[in-house]
C-alpha positions, 0 to 999 in steps of 0.5 A: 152269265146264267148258273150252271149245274155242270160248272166245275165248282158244282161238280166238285160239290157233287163229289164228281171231280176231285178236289184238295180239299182245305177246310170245309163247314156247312156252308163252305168248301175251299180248296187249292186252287189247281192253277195257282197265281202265288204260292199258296193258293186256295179257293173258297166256294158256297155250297149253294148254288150262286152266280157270283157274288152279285148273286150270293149278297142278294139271295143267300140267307144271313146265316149263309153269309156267316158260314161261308166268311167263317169258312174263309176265316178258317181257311186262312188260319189253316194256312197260316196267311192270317198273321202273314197277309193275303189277298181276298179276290172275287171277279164278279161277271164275264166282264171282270173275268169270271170264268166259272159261274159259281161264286168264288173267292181266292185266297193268294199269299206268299208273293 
């Protein structure tokens, strides 16, 4: 799996398809997911571009790192899951299911 500008999650960075968003930071996007796996469902995106998370832990810069986990952070306090429990999922490659190459994360909780 190599990166694809056109993947869906850089259409969305590029403002070409809409998105419901959350919360967004500097380095972070996040979003509801628009096939939900729970109740509440969001995605949570970098801003640049990274395969997976493979990727993101070799080559973003630290203050990228920070951005985006503080995006996460804010985003569960949006929603309310920080008190109430969540599940943090990445799927890293084809042979764990990733479907889009960009990394991402999904926030899941209420079930």
């Amino acid at each position: 799996m190599t990166y694809d500008s056109n993947n869906i999650f850089a259409k969305i960075l590029r403002g070409d398809i809409p998105c419901q968003k959350i919360h967004e930071n500097d380095y972070g996007l996040a979003f509801y997911d628009i096939h939900p796996k729970a109740p509440i469902h969001a995605l949570v995106i970098p801003k640049n571009a990274y395969e997976n998370f493979e990727d993101f832990c070799h080559n973003a810069k630290p203050e990228e790192v920070l951005g985006f986990l503080a995006c996460i952070t804010k985003v569960t306090e949006l929603l309310k899951i920080n008190t109430s429990g969540y599940r943090l999922m990445s799927n890293c490659g084809e042979g764990a299911g990733q479907e889009v190459p960009h990394f991402h994360v999904h926030l899941l909780s209420g079930k």
